[in-house]
C-alpha positions in Angstrom: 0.0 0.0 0.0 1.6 3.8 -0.8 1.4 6.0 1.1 -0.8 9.3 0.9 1.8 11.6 1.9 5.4 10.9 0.8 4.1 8.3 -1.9 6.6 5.2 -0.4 5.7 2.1 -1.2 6.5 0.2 2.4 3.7 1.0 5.0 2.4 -1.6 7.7 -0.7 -2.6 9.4 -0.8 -0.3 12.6 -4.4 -0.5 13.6 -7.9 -1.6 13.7 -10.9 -0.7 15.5 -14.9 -1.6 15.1 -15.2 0.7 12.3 -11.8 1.3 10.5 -7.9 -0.3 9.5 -4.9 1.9 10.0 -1.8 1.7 7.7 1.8 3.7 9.0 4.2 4.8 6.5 7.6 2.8 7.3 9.3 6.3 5.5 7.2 9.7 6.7 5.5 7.7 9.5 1.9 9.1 8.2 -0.8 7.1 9.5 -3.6 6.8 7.7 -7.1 5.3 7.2 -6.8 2.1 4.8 -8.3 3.4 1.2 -11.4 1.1 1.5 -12.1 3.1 4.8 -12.3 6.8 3.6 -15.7 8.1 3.8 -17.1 9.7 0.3 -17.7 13.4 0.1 -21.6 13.3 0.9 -20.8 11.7 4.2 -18.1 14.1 5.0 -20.2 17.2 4.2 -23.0 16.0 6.1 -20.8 15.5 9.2 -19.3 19.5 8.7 -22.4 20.5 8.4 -23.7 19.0 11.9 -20.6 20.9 13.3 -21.6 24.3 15.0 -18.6 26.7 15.6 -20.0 29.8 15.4 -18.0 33.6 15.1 -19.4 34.6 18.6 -18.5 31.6 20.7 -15.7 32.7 22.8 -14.5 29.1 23.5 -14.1 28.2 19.8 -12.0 31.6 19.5 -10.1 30.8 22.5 -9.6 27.3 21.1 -8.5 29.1 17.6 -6.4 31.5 19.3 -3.7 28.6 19.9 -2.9 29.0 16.4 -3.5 32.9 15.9 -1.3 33.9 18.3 2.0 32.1 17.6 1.4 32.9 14.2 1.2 36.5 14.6 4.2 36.6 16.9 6.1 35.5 14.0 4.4 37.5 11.0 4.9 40.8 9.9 1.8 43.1 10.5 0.0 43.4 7.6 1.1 40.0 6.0 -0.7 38.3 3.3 -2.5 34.9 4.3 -4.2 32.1 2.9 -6.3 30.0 5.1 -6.5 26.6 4.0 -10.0 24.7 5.2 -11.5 27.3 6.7 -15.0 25.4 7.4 -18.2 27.1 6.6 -17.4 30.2 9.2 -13.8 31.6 8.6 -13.8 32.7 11.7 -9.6 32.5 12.3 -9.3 34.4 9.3 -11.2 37.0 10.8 -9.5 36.4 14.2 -6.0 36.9 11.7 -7.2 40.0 9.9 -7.8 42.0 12.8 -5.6 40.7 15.3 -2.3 41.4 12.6 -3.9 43.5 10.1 -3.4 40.6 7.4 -4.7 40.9 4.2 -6.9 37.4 4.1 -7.7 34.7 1.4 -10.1 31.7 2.4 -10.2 28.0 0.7 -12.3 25.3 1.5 -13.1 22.3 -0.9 -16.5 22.5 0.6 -17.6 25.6 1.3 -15.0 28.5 -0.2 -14.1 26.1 -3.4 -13.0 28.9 -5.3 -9.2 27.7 -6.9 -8.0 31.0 -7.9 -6.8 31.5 -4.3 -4.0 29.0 -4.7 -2.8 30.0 -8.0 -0.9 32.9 -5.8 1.9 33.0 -3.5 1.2 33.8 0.2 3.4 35.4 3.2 1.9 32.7 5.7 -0.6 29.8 5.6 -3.1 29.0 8.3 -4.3 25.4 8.7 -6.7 24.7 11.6 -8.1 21.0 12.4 -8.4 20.7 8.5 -4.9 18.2 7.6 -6.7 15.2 9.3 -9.3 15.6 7.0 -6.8 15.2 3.7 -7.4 12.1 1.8 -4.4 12.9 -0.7 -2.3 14.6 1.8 0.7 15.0 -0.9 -1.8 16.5 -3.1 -2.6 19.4 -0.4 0.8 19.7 0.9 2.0 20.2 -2.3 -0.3 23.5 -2.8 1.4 24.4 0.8 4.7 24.4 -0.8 3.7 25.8 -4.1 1.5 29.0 -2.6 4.1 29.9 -0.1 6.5 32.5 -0.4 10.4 32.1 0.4 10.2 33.2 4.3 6.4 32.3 5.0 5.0 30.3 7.5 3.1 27.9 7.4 0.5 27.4 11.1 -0.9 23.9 11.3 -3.1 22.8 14.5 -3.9 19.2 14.4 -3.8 16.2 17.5 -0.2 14.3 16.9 0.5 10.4 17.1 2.5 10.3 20.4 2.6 6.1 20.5 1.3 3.0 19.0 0.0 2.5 22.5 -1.7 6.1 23.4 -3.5 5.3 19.4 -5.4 2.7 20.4 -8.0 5.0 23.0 -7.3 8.0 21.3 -10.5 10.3 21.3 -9.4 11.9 17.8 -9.0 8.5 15.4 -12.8 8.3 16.3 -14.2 11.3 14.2 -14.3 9.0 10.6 -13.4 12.1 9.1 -10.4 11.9 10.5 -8.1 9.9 7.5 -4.3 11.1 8.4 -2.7 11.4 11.5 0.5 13.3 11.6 3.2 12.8 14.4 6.1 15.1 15.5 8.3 12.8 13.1 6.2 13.5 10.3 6.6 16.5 10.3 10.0 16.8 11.0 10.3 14.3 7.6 8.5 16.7 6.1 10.3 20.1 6.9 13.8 18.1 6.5 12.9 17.1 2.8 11.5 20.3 1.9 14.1 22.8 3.5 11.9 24.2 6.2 12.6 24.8 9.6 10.3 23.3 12.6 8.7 24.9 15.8 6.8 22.8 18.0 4.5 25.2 19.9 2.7 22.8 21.8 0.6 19.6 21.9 -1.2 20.5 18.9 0.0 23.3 16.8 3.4 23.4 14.9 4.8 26.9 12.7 6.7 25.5 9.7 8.9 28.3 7.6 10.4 28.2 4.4 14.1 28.9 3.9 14.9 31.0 1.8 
């Protein structure tokens, strides 16, 4: 089986539950959903649209905050941003616009499909609880690379694989739209073959930058 990210051909059997198989990559260490597994797009937009994180609910701000914040410590005011699975309410852009003065662009294969937005170069990228999601992560990491400017950042908040062990009760593999799992050494796979450097900012947000 290849894997969805870096495209290697080895991967493993890492997990089953009731519902679902888990493959690892032996290279990036991606796991992932088994192919057969992956929920189709009607199922997955029905489930988003069940989801209700509204502009004025101070607890999802807080909760988006965890990414705004380090990001903006790092950004130029006034930066220009793409923000990549924004959801039906693109409410972090909003957060990032006012908080940093950034000049904001929205995507979202669901609900802000428009393409145009990644045929342009950005100063940062935000990605919040959407990189789970990806069923062709190399496809969408890819668009990362290719709409970032030399310098930018890119934010990513998403739970991280700690263990083999800690995976098998892990609240987050639950959510069946939840298809790739990313672990520190994943992304430190990632930022080493694409010339970025790494900042872990805590248990579930991680600034990437790209070197000039």
């Amino acid at each position: 089986m290849t894997c969805p990210l870096c495209h290697f051909s080895q991967t493993h059997f890492y997990h089953q539950d009731k519902r679902r198989r888990y493959q690892q990559c032996a290279q990036c260490q991606l796991v992932f959903v088994e192919p057969e597994f992956l929920p189709n797009a009607q199922q997955e937009k029905h489930e988003y649209d069940l989801h209700e994180n509204h502009a004025e609910d101070e607890g999802y701000r807080r909760f988006l905050n965890k990414l705004a914040a380090p990001l903006n410590q790092v950004l130029q005011p006034n930066s220009n941003g793409l923000d990549f699975g924004c959801g039906p309410t693109p409410l972090l852009a909003n957060m990032l616009s006012k908080s940093g003065g950034h000049s904001m662009h929205v995507f979202d294969p669901n609900y802000y499909p428009n393409r145009n937005v990644l045929a342009q170069q950005y100063d940062f990228i935000s990605c919040s609880e959407a990189i789970e999601h990806f069923h062709t992560p190399y496809r969408e990491w890819q668009i990362f690379l290719d709409c970032l400017k030399p310098g930018g950042w890119i934010g990513i908040m998403t739970k991280r694989v700690l263990s083999k062990e800690k995976f098998t009760n892990w609240h987050y593999k639950n959510d069946f739209t939840h298809v790739s799992f990313f672990s520190e050494a994943t992304f430190r796979w990632l930022a080493e073959r694409d010339n970025l450097s790494m900042t872990i900012v805590s248990n579930d947000v991680i600034l990437l930058q790209k070197l000039a």
